[in-house]
DRENDO-1510 file (C-alpha; in Angstrom, 1 decimal, always signed):
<recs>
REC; n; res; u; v; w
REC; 1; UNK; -10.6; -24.8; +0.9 .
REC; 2; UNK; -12.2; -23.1; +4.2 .
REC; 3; UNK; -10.3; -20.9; +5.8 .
REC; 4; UNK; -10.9; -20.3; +9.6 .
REC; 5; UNK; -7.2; -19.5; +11.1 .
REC; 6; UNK; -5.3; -16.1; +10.1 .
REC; 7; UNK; -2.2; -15.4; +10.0 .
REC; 8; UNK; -2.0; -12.0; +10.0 .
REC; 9; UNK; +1.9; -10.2; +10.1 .
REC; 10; UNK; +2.0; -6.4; +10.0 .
REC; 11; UNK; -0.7; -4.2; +11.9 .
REC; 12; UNK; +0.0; -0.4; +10.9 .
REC; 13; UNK; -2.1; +2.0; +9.9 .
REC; 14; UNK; -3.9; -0.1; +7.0 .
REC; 15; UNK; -3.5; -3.7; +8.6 .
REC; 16; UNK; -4.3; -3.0; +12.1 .
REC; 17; UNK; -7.6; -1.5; +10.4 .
REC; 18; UNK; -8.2; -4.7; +7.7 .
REC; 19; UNK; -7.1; -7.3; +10.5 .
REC; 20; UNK; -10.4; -6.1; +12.6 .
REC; 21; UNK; -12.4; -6.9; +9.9 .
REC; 22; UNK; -11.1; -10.3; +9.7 .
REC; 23; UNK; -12.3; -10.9; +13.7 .
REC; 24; UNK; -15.5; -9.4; +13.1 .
REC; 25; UNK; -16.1; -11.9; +10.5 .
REC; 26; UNK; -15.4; -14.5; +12.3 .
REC; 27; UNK; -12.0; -16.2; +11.3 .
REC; 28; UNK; -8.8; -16.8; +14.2 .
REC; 29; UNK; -6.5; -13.8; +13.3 .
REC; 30; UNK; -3.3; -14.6; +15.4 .
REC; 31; UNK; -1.3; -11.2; +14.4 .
REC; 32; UNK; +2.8; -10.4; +14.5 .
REC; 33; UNK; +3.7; -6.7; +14.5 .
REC; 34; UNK; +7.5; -5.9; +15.0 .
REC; 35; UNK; +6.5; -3.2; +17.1 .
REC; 36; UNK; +4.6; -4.6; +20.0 .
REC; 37; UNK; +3.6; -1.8; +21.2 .
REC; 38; UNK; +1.1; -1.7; +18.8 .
REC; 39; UNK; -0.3; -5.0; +19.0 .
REC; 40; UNK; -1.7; -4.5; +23.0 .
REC; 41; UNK; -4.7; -2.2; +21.9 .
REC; 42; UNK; -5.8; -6.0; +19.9 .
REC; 43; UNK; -5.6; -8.3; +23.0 .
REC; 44; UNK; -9.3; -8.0; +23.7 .
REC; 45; UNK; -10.7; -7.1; +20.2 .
REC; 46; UNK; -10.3; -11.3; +19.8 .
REC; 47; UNK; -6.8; -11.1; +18.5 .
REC; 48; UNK; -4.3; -14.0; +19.5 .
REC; 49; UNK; -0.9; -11.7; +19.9 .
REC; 50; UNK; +2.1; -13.9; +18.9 .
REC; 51; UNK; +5.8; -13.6; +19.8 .
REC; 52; UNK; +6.9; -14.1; +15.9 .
REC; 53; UNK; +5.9; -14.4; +12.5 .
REC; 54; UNK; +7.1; -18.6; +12.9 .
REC; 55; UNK; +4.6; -18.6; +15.7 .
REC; 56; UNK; +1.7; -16.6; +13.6 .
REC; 57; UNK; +1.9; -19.0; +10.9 .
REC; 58; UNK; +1.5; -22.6; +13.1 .
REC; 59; UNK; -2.0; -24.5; +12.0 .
REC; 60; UNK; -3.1; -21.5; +10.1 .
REC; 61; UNK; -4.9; -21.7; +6.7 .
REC; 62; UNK; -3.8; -19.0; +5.2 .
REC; 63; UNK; -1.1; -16.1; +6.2 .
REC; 64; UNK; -1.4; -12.5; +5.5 .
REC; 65; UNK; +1.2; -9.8; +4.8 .
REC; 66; UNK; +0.8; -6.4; +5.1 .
REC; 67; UNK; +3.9; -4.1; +5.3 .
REC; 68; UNK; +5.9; -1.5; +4.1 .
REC; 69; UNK; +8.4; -2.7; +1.7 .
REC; 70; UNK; +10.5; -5.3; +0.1 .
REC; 71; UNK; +13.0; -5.8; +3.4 .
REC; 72; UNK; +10.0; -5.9; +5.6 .
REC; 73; UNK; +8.9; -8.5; +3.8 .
REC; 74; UNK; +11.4; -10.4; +3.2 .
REC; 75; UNK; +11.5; -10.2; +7.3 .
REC; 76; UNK; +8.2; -11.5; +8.5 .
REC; 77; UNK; +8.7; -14.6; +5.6 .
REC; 78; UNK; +12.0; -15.5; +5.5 .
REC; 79; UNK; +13.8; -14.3; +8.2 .
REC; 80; UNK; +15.0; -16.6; +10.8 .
REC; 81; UNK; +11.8; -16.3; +12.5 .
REC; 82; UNK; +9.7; -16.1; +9.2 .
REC; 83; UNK; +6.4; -17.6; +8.8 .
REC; 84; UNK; +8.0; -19.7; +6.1 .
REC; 85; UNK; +9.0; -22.0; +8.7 .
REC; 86; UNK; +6.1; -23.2; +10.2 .
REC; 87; UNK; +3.5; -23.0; +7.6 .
REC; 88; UNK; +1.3; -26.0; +6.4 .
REC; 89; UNK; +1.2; -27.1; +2.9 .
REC; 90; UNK; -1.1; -26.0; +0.4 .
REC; 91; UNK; -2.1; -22.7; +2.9 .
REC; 92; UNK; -2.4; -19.5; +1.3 .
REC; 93; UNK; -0.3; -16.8; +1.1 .
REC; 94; UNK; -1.5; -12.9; +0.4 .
REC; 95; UNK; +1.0; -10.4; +0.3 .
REC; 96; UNK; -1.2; -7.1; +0.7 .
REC; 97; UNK; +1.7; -4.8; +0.5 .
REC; 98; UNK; +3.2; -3.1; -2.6 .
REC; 99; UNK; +6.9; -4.6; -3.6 .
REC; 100; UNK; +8.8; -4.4; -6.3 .
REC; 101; UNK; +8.3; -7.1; -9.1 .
REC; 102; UNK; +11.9; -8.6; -8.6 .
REC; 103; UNK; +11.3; -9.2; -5.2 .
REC; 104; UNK; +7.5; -10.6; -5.6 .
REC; 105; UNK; +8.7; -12.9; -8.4 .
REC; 106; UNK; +11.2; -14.4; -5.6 .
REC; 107; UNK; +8.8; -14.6; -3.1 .
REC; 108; UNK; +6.2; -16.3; -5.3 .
REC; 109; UNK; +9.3; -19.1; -5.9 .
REC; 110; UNK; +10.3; -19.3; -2.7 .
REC; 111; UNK; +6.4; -19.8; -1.1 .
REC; 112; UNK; +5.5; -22.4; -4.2 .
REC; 113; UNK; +8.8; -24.6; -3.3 .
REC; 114; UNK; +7.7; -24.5; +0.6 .
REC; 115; UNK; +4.3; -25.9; -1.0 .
REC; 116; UNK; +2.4; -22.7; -0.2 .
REC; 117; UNK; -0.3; -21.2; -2.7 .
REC; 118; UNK; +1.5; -17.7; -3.4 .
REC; 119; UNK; -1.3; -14.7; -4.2 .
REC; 120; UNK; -0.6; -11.2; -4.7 .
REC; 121; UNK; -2.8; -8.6; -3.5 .
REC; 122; UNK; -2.3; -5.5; -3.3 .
REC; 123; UNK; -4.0; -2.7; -1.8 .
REC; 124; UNK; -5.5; +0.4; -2.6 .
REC; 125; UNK; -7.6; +2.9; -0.6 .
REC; 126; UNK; -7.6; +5.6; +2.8 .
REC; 127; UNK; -7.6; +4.8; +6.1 .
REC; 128; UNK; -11.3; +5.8; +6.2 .
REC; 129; UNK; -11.5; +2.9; +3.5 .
REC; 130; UNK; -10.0; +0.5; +5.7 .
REC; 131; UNK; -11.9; +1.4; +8.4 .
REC; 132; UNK; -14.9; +0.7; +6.8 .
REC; 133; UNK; -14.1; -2.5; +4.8 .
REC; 134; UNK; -14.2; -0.3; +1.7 .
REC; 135; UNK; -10.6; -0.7; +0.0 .
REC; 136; UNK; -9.8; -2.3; -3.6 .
REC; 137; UNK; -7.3; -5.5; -3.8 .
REC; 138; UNK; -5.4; -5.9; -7.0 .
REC; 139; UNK; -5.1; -9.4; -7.4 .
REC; 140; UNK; -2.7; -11.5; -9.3 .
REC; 141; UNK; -3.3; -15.4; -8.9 .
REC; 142; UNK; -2.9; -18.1; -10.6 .
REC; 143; UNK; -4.7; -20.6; -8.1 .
REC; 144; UNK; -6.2; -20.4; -5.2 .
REC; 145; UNK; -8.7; -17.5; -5.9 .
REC; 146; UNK; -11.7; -18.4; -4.9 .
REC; 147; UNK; -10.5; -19.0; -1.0 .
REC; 148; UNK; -8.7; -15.2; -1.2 .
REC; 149; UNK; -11.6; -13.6; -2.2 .
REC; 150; UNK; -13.7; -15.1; +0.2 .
REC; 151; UNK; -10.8; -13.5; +3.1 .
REC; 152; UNK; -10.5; -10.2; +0.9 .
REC; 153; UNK; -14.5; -9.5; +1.1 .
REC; 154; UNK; -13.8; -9.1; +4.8 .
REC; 155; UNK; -12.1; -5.5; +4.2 .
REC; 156; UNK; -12.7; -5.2; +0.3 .
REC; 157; UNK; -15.8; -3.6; -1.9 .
REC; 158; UNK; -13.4; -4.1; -4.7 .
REC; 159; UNK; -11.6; -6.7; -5.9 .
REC; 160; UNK; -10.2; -7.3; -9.4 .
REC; 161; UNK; -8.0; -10.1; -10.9 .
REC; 162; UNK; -5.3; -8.9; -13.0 .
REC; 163; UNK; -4.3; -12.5; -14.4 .
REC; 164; UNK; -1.6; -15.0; -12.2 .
REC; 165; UNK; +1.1; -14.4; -9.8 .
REC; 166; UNK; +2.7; -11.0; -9.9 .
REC; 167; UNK; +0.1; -9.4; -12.4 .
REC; 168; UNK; -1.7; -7.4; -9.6 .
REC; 169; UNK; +1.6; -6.2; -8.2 .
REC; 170; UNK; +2.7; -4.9; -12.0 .
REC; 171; UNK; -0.8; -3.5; -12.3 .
REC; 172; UNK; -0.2; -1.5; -8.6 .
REC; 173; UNK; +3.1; +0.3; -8.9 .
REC; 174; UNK; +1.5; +1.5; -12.5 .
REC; 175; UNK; -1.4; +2.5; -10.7 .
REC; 176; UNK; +0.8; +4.3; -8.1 .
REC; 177; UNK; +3.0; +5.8; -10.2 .
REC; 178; UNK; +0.2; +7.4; -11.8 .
REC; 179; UNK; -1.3; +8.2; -8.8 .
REC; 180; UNK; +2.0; +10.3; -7.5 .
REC; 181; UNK; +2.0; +12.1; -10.8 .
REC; 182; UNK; -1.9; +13.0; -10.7 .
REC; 183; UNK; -0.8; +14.9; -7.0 .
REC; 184; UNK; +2.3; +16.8; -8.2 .
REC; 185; UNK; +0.6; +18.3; -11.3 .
REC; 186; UNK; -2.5; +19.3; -9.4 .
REC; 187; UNK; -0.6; +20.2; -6.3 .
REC; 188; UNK; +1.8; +22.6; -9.1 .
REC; 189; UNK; -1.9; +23.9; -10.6 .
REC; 190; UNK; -3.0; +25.3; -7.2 .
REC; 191; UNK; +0.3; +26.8; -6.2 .
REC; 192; UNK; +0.0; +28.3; -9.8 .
REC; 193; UNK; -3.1; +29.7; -9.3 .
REC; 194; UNK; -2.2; +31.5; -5.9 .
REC; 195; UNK; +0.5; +32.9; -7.8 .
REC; 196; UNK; -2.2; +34.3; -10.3 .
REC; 197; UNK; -4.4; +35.7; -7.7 .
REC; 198; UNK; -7.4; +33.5; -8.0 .
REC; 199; UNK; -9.2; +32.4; -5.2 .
REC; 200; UNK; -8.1; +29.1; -3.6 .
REC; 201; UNK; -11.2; +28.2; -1.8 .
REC; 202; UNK; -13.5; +29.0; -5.3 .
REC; 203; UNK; -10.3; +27.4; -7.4 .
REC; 204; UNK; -10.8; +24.1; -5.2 .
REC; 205; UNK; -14.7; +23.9; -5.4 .
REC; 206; UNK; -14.5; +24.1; -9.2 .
REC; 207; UNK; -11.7; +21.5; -9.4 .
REC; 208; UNK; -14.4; +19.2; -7.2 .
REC; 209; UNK; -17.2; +20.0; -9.4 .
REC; 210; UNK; -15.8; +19.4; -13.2 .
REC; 211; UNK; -13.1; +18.5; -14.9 .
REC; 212; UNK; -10.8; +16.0; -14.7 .
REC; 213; UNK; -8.7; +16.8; -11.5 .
REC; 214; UNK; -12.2; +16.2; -9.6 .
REC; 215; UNK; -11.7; +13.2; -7.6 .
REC; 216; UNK; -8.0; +14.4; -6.7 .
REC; 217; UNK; -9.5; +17.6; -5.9 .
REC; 218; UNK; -12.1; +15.8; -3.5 .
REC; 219; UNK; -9.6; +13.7; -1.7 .
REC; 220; UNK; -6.4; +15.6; -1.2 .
REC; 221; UNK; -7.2; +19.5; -2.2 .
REC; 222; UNK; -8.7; +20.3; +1.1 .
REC; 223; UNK; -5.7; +19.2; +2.6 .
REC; 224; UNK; -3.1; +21.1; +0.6 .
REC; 225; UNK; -5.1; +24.4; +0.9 .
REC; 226; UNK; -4.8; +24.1; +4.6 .
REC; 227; UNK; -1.4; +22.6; +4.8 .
REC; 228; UNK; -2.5; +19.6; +6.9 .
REC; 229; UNK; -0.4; +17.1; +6.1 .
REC; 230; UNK; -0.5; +14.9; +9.2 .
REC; 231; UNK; -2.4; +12.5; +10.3 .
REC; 232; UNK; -1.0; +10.9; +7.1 .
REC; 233; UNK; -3.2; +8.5; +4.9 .
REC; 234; UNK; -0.5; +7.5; +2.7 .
REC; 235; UNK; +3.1; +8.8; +3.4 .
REC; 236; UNK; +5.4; +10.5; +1.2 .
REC; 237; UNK; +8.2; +8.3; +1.8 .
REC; 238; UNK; +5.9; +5.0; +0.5 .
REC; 239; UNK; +5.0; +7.1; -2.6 .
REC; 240; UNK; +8.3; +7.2; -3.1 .
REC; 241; UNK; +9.2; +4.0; -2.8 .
REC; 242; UNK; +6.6; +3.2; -4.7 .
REC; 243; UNK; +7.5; +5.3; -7.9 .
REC; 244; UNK; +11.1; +4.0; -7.2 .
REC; 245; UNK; +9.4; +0.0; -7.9 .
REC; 246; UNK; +7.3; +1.1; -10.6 .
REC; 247; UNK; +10.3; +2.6; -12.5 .
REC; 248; UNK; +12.5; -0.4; -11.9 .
REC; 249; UNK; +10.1; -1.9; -13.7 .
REC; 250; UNK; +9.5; +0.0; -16.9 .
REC; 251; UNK; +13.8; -0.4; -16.9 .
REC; 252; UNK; +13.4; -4.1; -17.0 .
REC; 253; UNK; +10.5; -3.6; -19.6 .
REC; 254; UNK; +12.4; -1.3; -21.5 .
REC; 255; UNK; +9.2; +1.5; -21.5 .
REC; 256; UNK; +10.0; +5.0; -21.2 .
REC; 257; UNK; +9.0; +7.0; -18.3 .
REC; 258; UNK; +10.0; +10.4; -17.8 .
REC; 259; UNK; +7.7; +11.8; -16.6 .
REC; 260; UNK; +7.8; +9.2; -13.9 .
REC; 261; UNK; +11.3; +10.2; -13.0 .
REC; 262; UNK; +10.4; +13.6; -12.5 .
REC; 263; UNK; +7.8; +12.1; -10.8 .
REC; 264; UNK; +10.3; +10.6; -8.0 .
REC; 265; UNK; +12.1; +13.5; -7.7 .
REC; 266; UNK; +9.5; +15.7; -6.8 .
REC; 267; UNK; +8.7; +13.3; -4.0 .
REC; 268; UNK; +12.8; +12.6; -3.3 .
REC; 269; UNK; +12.6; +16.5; -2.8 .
REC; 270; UNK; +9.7; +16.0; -0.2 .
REC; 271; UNK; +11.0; +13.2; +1.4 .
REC; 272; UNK; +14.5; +15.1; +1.6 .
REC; 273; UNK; +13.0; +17.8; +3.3 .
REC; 274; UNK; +11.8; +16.1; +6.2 .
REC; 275; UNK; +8.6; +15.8; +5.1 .
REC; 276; UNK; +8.3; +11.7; +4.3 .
REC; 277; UNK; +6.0; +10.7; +7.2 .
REC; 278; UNK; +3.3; +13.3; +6.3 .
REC; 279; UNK; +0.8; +12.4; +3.7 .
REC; 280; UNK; +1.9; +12.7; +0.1 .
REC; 281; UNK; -0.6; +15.7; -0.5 .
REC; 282; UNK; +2.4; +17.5; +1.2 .
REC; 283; UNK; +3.8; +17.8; -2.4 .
REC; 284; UNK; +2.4; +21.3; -2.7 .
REC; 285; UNK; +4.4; +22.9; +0.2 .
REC; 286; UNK; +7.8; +21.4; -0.7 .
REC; 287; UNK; +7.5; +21.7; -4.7 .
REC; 288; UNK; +6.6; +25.2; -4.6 .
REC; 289; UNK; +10.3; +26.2; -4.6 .
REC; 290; UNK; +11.2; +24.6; -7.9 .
REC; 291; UNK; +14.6; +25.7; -7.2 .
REC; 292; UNK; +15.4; +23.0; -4.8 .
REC; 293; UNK; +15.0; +20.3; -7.5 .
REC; 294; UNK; +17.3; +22.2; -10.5 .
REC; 295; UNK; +20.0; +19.8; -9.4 .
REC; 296; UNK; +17.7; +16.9; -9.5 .
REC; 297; UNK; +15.9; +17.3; -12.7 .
</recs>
């Protein structure tokens, strides 16, 4: 299948980025963002700014979804101006964002019985990464493939296909979860350390150089040594939320994961605090007064 006409629903911080890509390589991105406001900076980067996600979806080849959470979703596909409506048979549908697995497994049904190809691809990576076309797409499929890669190498260096539907979605929270925990226990080792006196600035170069809290080190220990927690490349709320799916799904799966609830509360605690639209690196300022999470823990 050739693709050539984009529906593209959700341009924040990592779609407006990955949606760019998509122009400059040369498809018809027709993009719905519930705030419009944000949408006016694309009408002469060769956008085509639609009223509705029902409008996005008309003659396109393949629709795009990239947004924050289950409800969103649920919104820009199925709501009463969802693309759902207007879509053509056999086009394919991405959902980029990271949901739980109850809700993907209804959205796969629900896009395979309006004749759609469903294809779940989610996404990992910075800002910077999405800027330059550098992130990594999870992707569960179980047709369809070949056509997604070819509209995921427009903003991916990385992709890797987890098995069918709903397999790169399982394979994401996971990923997340761990990811969350990874920040917390580093973000606990440097408040730690400035409790014992050692120097921050040589603590944080030797984290970078060895050991295995290096590439955490590289990409979020600057950050928490200067408390700069804003402009956020991945909030603490979505971490959250994140954790939240990922532990719904060991429940269903009946695996253990405790430190994964420990996990959420640490970043409940952050989120509780006020601090849910700054990055998630802002772990170390709100969990270094354990106190706050006796009743939560």
């Amino acid at each position: 299948m050739t693709v050539k006409t984009i529906a593209f629903l959700g341009a924040g911080t990592m779609g407006s980025r990955m949606l760019r890509h998509l122009v400059r390589n040369g498809y018809l991105v027709k993009v719905f963002n519930r705030t419009r406001e944000r949408l006016l900076q694309f009408a002469d980067e060769g956008c085509q700014i639609v009223e509705s996600p029902t409008e996005a979806a008309v003659n396109a080849d393949a629709i795009l979804s990239c947004v924050s959470d289950d409800s969103a979703s649920e919104f820009v596909w199925f709501g009463p101006t969802g693309a759902i409506n207007s879509a053509r048979p056999r086009a394919i549908a991405i959902e980029l964002s990271t949901l739980s697995l109850p809700y993907l497994s209804d959205w796969s049904e629900r896009i395979v019985a309006a004749g759609l190809v469903p294809i779940d691809a989610p996404i990992t990576g910075s800002t910077a990464g999405a800027e330059a076309g550098d992130l990594t797409a999870f992707v569960g499929a179980s047709e369809g493939l070949e056509a997604a890669k070819s509209i995921l190498n427009s903003f991916c260096s990385t992709q890797i296909h987890f098995g069918p539907t709903g397999s790169g979605m399982q394979f994401k929270l996971v990923y997340n979860m761990v990811g969350g925990g990874i920040g917390a226990v580093f973000a606990e080792g440097l408040n730690l350390l400035e409790k014992l006196g050692i120097s921050s600035e040589l603590a944080l170069d030797t984290f970078k150089s060895t050991g295995w809290a290096s590439a955490v080190a590289q990409s979020k220990g600057t950050l928490m040594l200067k408390g700069r927690y804003e402009p956020a490349a991945f909030k603490a709320r979505y971490m959250l939320k994140d954790v939240l799916y990922a532990l719904a799904a060991a429940r269903q799966s009946g695996a253990r994961a405790p430190f994964g609830e420990l996990v959420a509360s640490l970043y409940a605690n952050a989120v509780s605090q006020g601090a849910g639209d700054m990055d998630f690196s802002v772990i170390k300022a709100t969990s270094s007064d354990w106190n706050a999470l006796d009743d939560q823990t």
